[in-house]
C-alpha positions in Angstrom: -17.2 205.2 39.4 -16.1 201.8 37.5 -14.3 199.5 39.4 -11.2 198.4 37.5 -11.1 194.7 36.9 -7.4 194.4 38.0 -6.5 193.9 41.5 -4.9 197.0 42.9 -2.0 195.1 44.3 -1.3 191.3 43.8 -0.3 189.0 46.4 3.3 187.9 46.1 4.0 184.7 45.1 5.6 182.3 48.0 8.3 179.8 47.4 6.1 177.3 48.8 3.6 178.1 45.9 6.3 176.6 43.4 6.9 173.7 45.8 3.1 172.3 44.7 4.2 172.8 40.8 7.2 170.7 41.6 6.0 168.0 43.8 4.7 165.8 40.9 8.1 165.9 38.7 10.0 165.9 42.1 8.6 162.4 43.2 8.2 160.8 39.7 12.2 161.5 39.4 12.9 160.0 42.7 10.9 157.1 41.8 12.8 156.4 38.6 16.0 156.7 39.9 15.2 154.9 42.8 13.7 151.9 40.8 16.3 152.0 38.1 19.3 152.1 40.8 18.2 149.0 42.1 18.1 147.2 38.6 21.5 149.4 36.7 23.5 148.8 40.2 24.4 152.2 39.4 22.8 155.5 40.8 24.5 158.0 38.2 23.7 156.3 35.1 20.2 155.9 36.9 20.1 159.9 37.6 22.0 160.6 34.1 19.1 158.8 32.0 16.2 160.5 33.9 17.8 163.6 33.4 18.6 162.9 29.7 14.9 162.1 28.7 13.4 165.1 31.2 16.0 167.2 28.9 14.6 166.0 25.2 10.9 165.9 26.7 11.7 169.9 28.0 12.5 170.8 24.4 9.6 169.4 23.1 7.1 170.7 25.4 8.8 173.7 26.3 8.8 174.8 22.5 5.5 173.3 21.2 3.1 173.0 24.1 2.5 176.7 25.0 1.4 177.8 21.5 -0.5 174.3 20.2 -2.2 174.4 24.0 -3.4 178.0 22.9 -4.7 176.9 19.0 -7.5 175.6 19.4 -9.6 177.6 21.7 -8.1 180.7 20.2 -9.6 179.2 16.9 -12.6 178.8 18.4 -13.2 182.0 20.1 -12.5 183.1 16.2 -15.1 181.6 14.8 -17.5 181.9 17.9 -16.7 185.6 17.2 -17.7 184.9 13.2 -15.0 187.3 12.4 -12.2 185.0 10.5 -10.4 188.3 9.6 -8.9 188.1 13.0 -7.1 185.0 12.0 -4.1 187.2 12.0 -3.9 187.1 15.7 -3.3 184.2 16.3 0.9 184.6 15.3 1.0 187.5 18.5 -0.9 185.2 20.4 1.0 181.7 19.8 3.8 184.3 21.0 2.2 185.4 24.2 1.3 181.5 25.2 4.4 181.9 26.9 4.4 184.0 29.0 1.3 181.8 30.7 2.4 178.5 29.7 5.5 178.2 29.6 6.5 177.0 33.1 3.4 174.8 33.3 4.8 173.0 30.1 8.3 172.6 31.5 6.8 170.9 34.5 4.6 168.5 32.7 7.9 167.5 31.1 9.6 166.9 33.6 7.7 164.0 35.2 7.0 163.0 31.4 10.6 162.9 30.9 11.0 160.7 34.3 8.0 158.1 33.6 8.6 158.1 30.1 9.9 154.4 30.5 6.6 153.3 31.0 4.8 155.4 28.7 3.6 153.6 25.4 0.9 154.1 22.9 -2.2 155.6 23.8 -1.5 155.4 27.5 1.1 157.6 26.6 -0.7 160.4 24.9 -3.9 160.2 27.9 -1.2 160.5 30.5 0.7 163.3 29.4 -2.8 164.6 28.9 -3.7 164.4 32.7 -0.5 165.9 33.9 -0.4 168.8 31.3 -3.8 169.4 32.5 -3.2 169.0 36.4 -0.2 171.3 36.1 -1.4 173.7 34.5 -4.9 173.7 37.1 -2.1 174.0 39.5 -0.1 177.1 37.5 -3.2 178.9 37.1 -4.0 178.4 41.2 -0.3 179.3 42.0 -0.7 182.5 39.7 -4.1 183.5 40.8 -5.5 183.0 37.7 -8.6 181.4 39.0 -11.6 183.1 36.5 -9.7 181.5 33.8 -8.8 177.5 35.4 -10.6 175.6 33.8 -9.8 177.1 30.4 -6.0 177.6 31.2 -6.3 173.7 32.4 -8.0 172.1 29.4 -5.2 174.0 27.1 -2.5 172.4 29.2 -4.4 168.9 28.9 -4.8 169.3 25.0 -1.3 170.5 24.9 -0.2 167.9 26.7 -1.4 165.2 24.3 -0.4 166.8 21.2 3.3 167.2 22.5 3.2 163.8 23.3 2.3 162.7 20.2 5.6 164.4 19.1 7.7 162.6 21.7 6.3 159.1 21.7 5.5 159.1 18.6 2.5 157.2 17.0 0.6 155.8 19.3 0.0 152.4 17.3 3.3 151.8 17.8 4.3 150.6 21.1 8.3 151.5 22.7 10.2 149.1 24.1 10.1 149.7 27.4 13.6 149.7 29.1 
């Protein structure tokens, strides 16, 4: 008899499962507000810009991470496969990105959004590369994705730099940091 490669039933997730995907935006917007308070004199406009740049970094990730994380190993697996006549999938598959990558991406840009004061140039681009790529190890842990972590990871750390090329723009050009 074949043995089907689906677990019969999966374990529920926990609310303390979402709790580790949180931790790292969690404390990087308790830092900023905390370290801009002291300087503003003013906790709301403190909490208002934090939440205004984890808002523009959301849409960014949120709308481009999931599929560009996805492009380039689909494109390899295409041409691992030799068969270019597939190309076609990858429009169904961009689409499907989110349902895996989604969250993962909305959590990178979250404690983008709150560090992004600090964020310049290429330090930028290789930050936002480490925590697309630890959040997403942590999203495919969390979702019991574990054959696929390292795979799922390094699409979170490639789409993590390539969405922060779009939010921080080029990195020979350096922000003025606030």
């Amino acid at each position: 008899m074949r043995r089907s490669p689906f677990p019969e039933r999966a374990a529920p997730m926990h609310p303390g499962h979402l709790l580790a995907l949180l931790a790292l935006p969690l404390l990087a917007t308790v830092f900023r507000v905390v370290r801009f308070a002291r300087s503003d004199g003013e906790v709301r406009i403190a909490i208002w810009d934090c939440v205004w740049d984890q808002l523009r970094a959301m849409a960014v990730f949120g709308i481009l991470g999931p599929p560009i994380g996805l492009l380039p190993f689909a494109l390899g697996a295409l041409v691992i496969d030799g068969e270019l006549k597939h190309f076609v999938l990858l429009v169904p598959l961009s689409l499907l990105s989110y349902l895996v990558g989604a969250v993962p991406a909305l959590a990178s840009a979250a404690a983008v959004g709150a560090i992004a004061p600090w964020l310049a140039g290429w330090r930028a681009l290789w930050t936002c590369s480490a925590i697309g790529f630890a959040q997403s190890l942590v999203w495919f842990v969390v979702v019991d994705l574990t054959d696929t972590i390292v795979t799922g990871a390094a699409c979170g750390g490639v789409a993590g730099m390539a969405c922060a090329r779009v939010f921080f723009g080029s990195p020979g050009k350096e922000r003025l940091a606030r």
